[in-house]
C-alpha positions, 0 to 999 in steps of 0.5 A, spaced: 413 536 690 411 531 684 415 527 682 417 527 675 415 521 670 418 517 667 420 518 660 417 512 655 423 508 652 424 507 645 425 500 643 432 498 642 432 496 635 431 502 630 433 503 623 439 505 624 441 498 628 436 494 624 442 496 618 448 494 622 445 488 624 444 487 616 451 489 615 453 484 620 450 478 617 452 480 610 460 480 613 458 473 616 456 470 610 459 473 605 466 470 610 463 462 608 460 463 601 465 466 597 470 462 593 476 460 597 482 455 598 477 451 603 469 448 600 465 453 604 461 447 606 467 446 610 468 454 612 460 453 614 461 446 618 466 450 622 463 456 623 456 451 626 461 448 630 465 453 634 457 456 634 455 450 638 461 450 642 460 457 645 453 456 645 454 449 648 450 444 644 452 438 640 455 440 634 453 436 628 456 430 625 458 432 618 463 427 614 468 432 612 469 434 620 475 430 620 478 430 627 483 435 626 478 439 624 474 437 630 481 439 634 482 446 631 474 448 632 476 446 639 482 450 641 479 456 637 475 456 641 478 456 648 485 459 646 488 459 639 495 458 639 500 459 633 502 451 633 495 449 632 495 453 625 503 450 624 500 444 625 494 444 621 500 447 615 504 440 617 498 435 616 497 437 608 492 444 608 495 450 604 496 456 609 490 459 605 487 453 607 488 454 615 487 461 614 480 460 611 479 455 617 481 460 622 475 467 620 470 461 619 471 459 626 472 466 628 466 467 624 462 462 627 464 464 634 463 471 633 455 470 630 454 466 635 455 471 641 453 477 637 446 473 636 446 472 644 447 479 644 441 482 640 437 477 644 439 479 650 439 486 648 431 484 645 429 481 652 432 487 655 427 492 651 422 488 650 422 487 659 423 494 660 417 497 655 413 492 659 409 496 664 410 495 672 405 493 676 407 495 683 409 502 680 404 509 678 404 511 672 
C-alpha cells in the first residue's frame, strides 16, 4: 500500500491573524500614548523596562527611571504585590498614577512574550514549509 502524502502546510500567519497581531500592537500603544495622570514617556520607559527584564537585556538608563520605579518594574515582573502599589501611593504618586505604572509594566511584559511568541511561531512555520532532505516527497 502507498503511503499517503503529506499535506503541505499553510504558513501560520494568514489575514485573519495578521489583523489580530494589528489589533494587539493597536491596544499596546494605545495603553502608553494615550493622555493620563502619568507622562507616556514614562508609561513607555516602563513599559521598555519590564520588556528588557522578560527578555533579559539591559534596560536602558532614562532620567525619569527613578529608583522606585526601577523597584516597581522589577517586582512586577517577578511577582507583584498589593504593598508595592501602597508603597508607591505612600511616596507621592496619585493612585491614577500607580494604576497607569502598573497596565504599562503589564503592557510592557505582555508585548514582549507576545513578540517571543509570534517569533517563535514564524520560526516554527518557516521550519516546518522547509523541505526535508532525509524524507520522500
Amino acid at each position: 500500500m502507498k503511503p499517503k502524502p503529506k499535506p503541505k502546510l499553510k504558513p501560520m500567519r494568514n489575514h485573519r491573524s495578521a489583523e489580530r497581531t494589528r489589533l494587539v500592537r493597536a491596544a499596546f500603544n494605545a495603553s502608553l500614548c494615550r493622555e493620563g495622570s502619568t507622562p507616556s514617556a514614562v508609561r513607555h520607559a516602563v513599559a521598555a523596562r519590564a520588556a528588557a527584564l522578560v527578555l533579559c537585556d539591559d534596560p536602558a538608563d532614562e532620567p525619569w527611571m527613578t529608583e522606585d520605579l526601577q523597584q516597581f518594574v522589577f517586582t512586577m515582573v517577578e511577582a507583584p504585590v498589593l504593598a508595592d502599589l501602597r508603597r508607591l501611593v505612600a511616596g507621592g504618586r496619585s493612585e491614577d498614577e500607580v494604576f497607569e505604572l502598573a497596565v504599562a509594566a503589564a503592557v510592557g511584559l505582555g508585548r514582549a512574550r507576545f513578540e517571543q511568541g509570534l517569533a517563535v511561531l514564524e520560526d516554527v512555520a518557516v521550519h516546518d514549509l522547509q523541505p526535508n532532505p532525509g524524507v520522500a516527497a
